[in-house]
C-alpha positions, 0 to 999 in steps of 0.5 A, a space after each residue: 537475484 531476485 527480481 523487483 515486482 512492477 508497479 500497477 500505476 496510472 494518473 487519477 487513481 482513488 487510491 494507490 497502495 504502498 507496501 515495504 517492499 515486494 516478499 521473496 513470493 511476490 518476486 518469484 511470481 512477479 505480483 504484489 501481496 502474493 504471499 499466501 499469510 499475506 491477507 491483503 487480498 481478503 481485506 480489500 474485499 471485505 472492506 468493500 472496495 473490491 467486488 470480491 476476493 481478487 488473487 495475487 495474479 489480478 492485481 494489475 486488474 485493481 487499476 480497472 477499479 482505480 486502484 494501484 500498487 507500488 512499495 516504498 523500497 523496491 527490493 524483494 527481501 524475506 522481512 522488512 527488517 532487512 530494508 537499509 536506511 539508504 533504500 528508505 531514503 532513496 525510496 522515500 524520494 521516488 515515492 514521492 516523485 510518484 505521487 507527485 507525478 500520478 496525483 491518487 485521490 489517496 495514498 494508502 500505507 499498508 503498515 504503520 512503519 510505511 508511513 514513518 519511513 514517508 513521513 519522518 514522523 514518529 506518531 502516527 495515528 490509523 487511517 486519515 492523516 491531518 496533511 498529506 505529504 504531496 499537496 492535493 492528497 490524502 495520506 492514509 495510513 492502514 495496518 500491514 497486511 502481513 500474517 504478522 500482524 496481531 490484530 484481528 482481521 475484522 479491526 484490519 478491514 474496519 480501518 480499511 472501509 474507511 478508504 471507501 468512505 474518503 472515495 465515496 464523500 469526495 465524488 
């Protein structure tokens, strides 16, 4: 059985981040993005909002820097694909429980596809949202992280740096 990865949460964050689902690493090692494709580590650095490459086991150290980690399903599987319609909706709902309850500056979707299962809506444009969901917070949406993702890196962590711009124009 494979275990669900904890959340990395607090009130008043600048940003949580939100993922799919936790992959079959990040469940065995019991930390988020532990996928070694996965290049959610190295955008946060190169997009500035980390001071430097932080490792898959630091990543209850992202709350120090007011930033948190949780996934909109909590069920580790090998690929989003395999995440049902019910886990969706159900995740959807704690999500947004979470949201309410924490209130982060800005919610980031780490995939586009994250955001459509939040949301419901169907275009969605990279970075800021018009509205956010959850009244009082910004929604952003940011390309997956996954080593599956065709775009280059450089545009990845372009989208990226514009969470540090929300923080930095808000304080």
């Amino acid at each position: 059985m494979l275990k669900p990865v904890n959340d990395h949460i607090k009130e008043k964050l600048n940003i949580l981040f939100v993922g799919f689902n936790p992959s079959i690493r990040s469940s065995e090692t019991g930390h988020h993005f532990a996928n070694p494709n996965n290049r959610f580590w190295k955008i946060l650095h190169e997009a500035g909002l980390t001071p430097r490459k932080y490792l898959p086991a630091e990543d209850a150290k992202l709350l120090e820097l007011g930033m948190g980690l949780t996934n909109i399903v909590a069920r580790p599987t090998k690929a989003a694909d395999e995440i049902t319609r019910e886990e969706y909706k159900e995740g959807k709902e704690l999500l947004r429980k979470k949201i309410e309850k924490f209130k982060p500056q800005v919610v980031c979707f780490v995939g586009k596809g994250v955001y459509q299962e939040y949301s419901g809506s169907k275009n969605v444009p990279w970075g800021r949202q018009e509205n956010g969901i959850v009244p009082g917070t910004i929604d952003f949406v940011a390309p997956s992280s996954s080593g599956l993702v065709r775009m280059r890196v450089e545009e990845i962590v372009e989208i990226y740096r514009g969470l540090g711009e929300i923080i930095s124009s808000d304080h």
